[in-house]
C-alpha positions as CSV (number, residue, x, y, z in Angstrom):
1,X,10.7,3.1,17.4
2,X,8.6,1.5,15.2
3,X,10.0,-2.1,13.1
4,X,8.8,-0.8,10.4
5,X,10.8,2.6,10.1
6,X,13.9,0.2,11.1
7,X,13.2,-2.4,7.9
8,X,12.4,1.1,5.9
9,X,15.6,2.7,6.4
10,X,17.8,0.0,5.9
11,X,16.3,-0.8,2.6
12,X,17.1,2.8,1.9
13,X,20.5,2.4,3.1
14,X,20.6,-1.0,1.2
15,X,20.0,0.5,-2.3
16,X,21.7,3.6,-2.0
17,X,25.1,1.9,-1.0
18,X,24.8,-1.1,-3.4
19,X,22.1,-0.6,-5.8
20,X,22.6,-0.5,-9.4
21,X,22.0,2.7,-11.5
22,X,19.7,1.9,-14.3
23,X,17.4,3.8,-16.9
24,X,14.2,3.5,-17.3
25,X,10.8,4.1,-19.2
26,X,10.0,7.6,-17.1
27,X,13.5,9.0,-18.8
28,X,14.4,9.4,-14.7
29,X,17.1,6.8,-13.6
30,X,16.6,4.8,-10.6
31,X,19.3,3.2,-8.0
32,X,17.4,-0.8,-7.7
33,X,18.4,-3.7,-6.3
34,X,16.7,-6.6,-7.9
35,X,14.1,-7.9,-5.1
36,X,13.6,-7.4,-0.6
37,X,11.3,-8.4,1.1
38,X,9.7,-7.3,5.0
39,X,7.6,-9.1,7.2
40,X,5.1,-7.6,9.7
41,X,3.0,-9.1,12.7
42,X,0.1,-6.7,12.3
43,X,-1.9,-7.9,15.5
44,X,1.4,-6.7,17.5
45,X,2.0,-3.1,15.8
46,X,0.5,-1.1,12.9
47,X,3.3,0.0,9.8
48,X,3.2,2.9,9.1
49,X,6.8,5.5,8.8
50,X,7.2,7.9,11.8
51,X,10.8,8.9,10.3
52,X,8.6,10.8,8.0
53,X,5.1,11.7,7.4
54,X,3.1,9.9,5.2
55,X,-0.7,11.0,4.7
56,X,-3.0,7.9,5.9
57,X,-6.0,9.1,4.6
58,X,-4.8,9.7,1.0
59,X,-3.3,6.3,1.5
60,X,-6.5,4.8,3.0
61,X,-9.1,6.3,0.5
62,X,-6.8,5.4,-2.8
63,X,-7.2,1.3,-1.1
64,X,-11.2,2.1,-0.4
65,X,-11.3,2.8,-4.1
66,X,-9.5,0.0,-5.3
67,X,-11.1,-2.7,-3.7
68,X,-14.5,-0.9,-1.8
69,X,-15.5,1.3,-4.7
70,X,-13.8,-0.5,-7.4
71,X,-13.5,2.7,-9.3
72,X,-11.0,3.7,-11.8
73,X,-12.5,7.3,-12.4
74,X,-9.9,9.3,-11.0
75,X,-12.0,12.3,-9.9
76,X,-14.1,10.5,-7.0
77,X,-10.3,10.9,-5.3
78,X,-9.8,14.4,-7.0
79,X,-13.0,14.7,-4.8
80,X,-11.5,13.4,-1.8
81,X,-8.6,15.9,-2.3
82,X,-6.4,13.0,-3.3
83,X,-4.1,14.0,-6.1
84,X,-1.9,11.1,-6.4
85,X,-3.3,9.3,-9.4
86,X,-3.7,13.2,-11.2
87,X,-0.6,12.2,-13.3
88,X,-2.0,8.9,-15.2
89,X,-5.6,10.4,-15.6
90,X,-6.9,10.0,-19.2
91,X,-8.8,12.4,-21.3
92,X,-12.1,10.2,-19.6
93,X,-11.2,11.0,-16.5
94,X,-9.7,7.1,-15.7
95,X,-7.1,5.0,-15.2
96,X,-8.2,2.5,-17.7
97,X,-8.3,-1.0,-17.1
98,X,-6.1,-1.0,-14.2
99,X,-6.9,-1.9,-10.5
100,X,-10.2,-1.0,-9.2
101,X,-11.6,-1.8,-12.8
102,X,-10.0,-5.0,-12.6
103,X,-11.6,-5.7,-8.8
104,X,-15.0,-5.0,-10.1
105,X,-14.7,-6.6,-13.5
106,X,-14.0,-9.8,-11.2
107,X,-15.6,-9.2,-8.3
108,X,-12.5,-10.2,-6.2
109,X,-13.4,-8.4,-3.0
110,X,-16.5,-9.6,-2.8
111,X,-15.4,-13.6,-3.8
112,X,-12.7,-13.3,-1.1
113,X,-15.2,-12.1,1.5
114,X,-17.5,-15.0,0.7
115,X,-14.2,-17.5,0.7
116,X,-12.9,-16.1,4.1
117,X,-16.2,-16.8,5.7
118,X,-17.7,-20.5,4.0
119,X,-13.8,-21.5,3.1
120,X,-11.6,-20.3,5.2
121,X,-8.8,-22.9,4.5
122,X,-9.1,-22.8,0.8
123,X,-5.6,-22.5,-0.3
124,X,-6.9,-20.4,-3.8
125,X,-7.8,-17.2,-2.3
126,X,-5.5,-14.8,-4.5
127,X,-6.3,-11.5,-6.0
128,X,-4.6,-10.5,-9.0
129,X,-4.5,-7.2,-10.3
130,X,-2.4,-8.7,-13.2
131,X,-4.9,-9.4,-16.3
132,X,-2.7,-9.7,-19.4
133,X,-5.8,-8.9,-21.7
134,X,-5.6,-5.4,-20.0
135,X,-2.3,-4.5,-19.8
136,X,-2.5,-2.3,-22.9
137,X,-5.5,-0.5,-21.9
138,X,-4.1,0.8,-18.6
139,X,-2.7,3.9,-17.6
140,X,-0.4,2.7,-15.7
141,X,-0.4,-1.0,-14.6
142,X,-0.5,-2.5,-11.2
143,X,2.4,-2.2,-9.2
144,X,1.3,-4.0,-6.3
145,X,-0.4,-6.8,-8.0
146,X,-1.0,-9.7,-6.3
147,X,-2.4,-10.8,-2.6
148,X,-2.4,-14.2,-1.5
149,X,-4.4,-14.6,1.6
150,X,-4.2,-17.5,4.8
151,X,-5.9,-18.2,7.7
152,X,-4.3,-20.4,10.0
153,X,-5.4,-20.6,14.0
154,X,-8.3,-17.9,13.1
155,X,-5.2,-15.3,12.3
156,X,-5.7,-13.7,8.8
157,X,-2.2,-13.5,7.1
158,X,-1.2,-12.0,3.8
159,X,1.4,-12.3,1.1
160,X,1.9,-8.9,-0.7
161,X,3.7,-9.0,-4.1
162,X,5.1,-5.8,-5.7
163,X,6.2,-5.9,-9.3
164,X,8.1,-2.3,-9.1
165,X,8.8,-0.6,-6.2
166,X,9.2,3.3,-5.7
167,X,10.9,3.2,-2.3
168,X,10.5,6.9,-1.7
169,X,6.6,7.6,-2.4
170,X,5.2,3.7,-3.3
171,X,6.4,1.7,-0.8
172,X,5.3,3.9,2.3
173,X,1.6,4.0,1.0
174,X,1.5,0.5,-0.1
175,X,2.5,-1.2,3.0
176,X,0.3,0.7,5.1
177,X,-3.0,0.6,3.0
178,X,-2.7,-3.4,3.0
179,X,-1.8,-3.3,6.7
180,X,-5.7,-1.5,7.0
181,X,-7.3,-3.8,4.3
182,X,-6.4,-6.6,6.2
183,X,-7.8,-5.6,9.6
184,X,-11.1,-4.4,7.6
185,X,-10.9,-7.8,6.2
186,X,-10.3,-9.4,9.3
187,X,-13.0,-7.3,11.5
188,X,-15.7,-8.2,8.7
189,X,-14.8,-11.8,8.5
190,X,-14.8,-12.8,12.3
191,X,-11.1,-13.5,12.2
192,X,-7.8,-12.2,13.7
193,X,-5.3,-9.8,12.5
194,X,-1.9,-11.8,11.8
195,X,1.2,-11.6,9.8
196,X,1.8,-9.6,6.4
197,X,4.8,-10.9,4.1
198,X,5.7,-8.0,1.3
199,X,8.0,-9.2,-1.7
200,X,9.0,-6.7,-3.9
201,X,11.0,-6.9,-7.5
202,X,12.5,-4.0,-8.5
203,X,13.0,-2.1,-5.2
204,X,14.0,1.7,-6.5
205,X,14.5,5.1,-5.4
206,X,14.6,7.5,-8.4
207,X,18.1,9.7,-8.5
208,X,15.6,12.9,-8.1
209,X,14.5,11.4,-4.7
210,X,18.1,10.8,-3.2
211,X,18.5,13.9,-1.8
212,X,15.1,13.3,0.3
213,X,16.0,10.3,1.0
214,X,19.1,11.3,2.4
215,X,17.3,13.7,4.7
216,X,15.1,11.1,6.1
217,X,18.4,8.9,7.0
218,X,19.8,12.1,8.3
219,X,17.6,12.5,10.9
220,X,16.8,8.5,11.4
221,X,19.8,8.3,12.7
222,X,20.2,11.6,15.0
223,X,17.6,10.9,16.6
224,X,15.5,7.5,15.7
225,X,12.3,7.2,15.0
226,X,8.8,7.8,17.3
227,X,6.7,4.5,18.4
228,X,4.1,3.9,15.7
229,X,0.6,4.8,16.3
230,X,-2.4,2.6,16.7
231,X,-4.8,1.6,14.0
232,X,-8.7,2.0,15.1
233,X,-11.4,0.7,13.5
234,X,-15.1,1.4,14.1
235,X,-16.0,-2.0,15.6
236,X,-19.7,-1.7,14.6
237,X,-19.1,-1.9,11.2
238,X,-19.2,-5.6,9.5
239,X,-19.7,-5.0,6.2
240,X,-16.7,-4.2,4.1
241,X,-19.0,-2.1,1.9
242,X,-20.4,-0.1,4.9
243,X,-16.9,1.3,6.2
244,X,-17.4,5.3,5.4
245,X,-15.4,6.6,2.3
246,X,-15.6,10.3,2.8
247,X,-13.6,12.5,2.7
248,X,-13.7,12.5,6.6
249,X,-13.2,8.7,6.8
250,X,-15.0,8.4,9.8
251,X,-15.0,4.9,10.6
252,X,-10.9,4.2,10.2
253,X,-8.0,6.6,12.2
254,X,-4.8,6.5,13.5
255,X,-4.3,7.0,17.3
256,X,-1.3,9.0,18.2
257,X,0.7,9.2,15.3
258,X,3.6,11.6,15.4
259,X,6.6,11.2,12.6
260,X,9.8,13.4,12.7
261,X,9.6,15.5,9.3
262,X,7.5,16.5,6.2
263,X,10.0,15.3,3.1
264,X,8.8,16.2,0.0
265,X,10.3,13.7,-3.2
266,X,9.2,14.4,-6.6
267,X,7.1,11.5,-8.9
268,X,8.4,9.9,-11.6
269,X,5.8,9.1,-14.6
């Protein structure tokens, strides 16, 4: 079983038994509790749910064009058969001034590439999604917004901050595209894989997802959860830039993943 199905569930568990019921701007109401947080030694497993599937490569691509293509033009994913940004697409076909625009309008890949190798120890390596000058002219604005990054004994390490947290469909894609960007980061940088810390504010599962949710802790507990899968990465590559964005994503897969069920939760925009 993996630890991070076991952190998952109990999170669940958490907010459904003594979360508050609250409204909200999407008209749906959500059960929250005000802040969690999980911790995760990625050079000893790779998170990613097995109590339920979640699709990696939708999850991978959506982080390749925040912070490799540094796009906000929604159909390059539409492309990709990635749908998930569909609902906050404007008549141009963007997001707005929201993530990837923000990554390219400051470089912030790039600068923490060029930190990570000349710097490592620099204690100011932090990517913020959150640009108050832009706030108005997103579609949607950053949930996971901030990444603090460490190396200590040649480990990379990350801290992960999420403003708002959709527990059903967020949380499973966000944790596990950040677990991948870090070993990219890592692999390009000549550094280890080490610990990711994930704080979240506002962690929510909408009342329309309760009933999925419910599912997934139905069958957690009847019969656990499988091992989670391995995380491989084509170790010729060491250029961040190089790593293949199709829609085939040739250069990073998951070995031996197996989950217990399809559960399908509706979105909330």
């Amino acid at each position: 079983m993996s630890k991070f199905d076991s952190l998952y569930i109990d999170l669940c568990d958490r907010i459904l038994k003594t979360g508050t019921r609250v409204k909200n701007r999407t008209g749906i109401d959500t059960i929250k509790i005000p802040f969690a947080t999980m911790e995760f030694d990625l050079g000893k497993e790779f998170p990613i749910l097995t109590s339920k599937y979640v699709a990696f490569k939708s999850a991978v691509l959506e982080m390749l064009w925040f912070y490799q293509v540094q796009s906000n033009d929604v159909r390059w994913l539409q492309e990709r058969g990635v749908k998930i940004w569909n609902e906050w697409e404007m008549p141009d076909h963007t997001i707005g001034t929201a993530y990837g625009w923000i990554v390219n309008k400051f470089k912030l890949t790039q600068n923490l590439i060029e930190t990570l190798k000349t710097n490592p120890t620099d204690r100011r390596m932090i990517m913020s999604l959150w640009q108050n000058e832009f706030l108005k002219t997103a579609s949607l604005p950053s949930c996971v917004f901030c990444s603090q990054w460490d190396v200590t004994a040649d480990k990379l390490n990350v801290i992960v901050t999420q403003r708002s947290c959709d527990v059903a469909l967020g949380l499973p894609f966000n944790i596990t595209q950040y677990a991948v960007l870090t070993n990219m980061l890592a692999q390009v940088t000549g550094l280890k894989v080490g610990k990711m810390l994930w704080v979240i504010k506002d962690a929510h599962i909408y009342v329309n997802q309760i009933d999925g949710i419910n599912e997934q802790l139905r069958i957690f507990k009847e019969k656990g959860a499988p091992a989670a899968p391995k995380l491989w990465i084509n170790p010729d590559i060491k250029d961040f830039f190089k790593f293949d964005n199709s829609k085939e994503l040739n250069d990073i897969k998951l070995i031996d993943y197996q989950y217990n069920a399809k559960i399908s939760m509706p979105v909330a925009k």
